[in-house]
N, C-alpha and C positions, 0 to 999 in steps of 0.2 A: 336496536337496529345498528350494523355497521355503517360507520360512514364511509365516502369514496379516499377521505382521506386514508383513513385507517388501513385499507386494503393497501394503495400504493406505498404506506410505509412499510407491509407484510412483504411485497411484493420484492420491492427494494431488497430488502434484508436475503429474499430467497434470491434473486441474479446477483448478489452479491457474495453469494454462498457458492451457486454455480460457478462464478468464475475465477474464486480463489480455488475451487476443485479444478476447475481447467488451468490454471498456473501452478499448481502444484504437479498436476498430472507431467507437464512440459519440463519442470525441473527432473523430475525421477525419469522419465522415459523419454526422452529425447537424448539421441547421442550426442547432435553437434553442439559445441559449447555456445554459438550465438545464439540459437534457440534457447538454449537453459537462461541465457541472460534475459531473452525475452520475457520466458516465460517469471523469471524472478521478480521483474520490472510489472510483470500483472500483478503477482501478489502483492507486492510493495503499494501499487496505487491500490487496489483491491481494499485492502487495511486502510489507507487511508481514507477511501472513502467510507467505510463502514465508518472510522470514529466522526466523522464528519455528521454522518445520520445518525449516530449517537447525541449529537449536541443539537439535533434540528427540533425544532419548535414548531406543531403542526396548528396554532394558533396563528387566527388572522391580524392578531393587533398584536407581531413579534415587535421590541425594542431593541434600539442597541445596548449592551450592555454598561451605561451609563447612568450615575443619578442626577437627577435634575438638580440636587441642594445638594447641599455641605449637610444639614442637620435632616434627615428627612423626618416622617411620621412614622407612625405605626403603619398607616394605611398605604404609606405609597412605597414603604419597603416592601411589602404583602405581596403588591401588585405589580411591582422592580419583579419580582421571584418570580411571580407566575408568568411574567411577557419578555423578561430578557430572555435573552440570547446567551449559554453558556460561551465563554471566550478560550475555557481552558482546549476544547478539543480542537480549534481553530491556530492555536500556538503549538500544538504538540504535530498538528501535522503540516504548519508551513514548515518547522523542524523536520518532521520525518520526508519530507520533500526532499530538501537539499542535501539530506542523509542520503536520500534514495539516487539522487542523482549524483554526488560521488563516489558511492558503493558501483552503480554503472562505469561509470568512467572510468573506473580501478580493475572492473575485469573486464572490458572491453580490452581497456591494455594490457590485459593478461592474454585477455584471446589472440589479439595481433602477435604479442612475443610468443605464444606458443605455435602459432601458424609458420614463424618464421623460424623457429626452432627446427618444428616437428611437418611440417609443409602440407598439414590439415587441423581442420576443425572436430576430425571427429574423436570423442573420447575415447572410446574404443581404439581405435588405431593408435594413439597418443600413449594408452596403456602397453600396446603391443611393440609398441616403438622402445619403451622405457624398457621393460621385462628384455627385450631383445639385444639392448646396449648390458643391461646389467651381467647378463647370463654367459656375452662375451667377454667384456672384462673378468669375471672373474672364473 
């Protein structure tokens, strides 16, 4: 028999799926560059939630990743492994966090300097803008 547990980790894993296809979809087909930010800003979090449900523990007696002793046993390393908490996926994505959020902040300021550059957001225009300086110069 499935448990209710089970399904809502199936579940997870599928809206998690959809919405890195809707962040991906926003980066490719979206012309204005604040949108692609957004949309990069879903997959970013997207990712990190998925490692996040990678490390989750559908057990009701989760611990923290800690031993009780300096010397344990056979039996209460046994039981350390089946009821901790992996720590690795929980370091890599308070890391991909603050990655994620200066990676933002880097093209957001990219988006402002090109608006004031180019006097829009949209790529397209930004292309026709450039193509149109270059083809006069030279």
């Amino acid at each position: 028999m499935i448990s209710v547990a089970y399904v809502i980790y199936v579940a997870s894993f599928i809206t998690l799926i959809a919405t890195a296809v809707v962040g991906v979809y926003g980066v490719l087909a979206k012309r204005n560059i604040i949108k692609k930010v957004i949309a990069l800003t879903i997959v970013g979090d997207t990712v990190n939630t998925f490692a996040i449900l990678l490390g989750f523990r559908a057990s009701t007696n989760v611990v923290p990743p800690v031993l009780p002793t300096l010397n344990p046993s056979k039996e209460v390393l046994r039981r350390f492994a089946e009821t901790a908490v992996d720590p690795v996926p929980q370091a890599l994505v308070i890391t991909a966090i603050v990655i994620n959020l200066a990676i933002t902040a880097f093209l957001l300021f990219l988006a402002i300097r090109i608006h004031s550059l180019y006097g829009t957001l949209d790529y397209g225009e930004v292309i026709r803008v450039r193509r149109g300086e270059l083809d006069g110069e030279g």
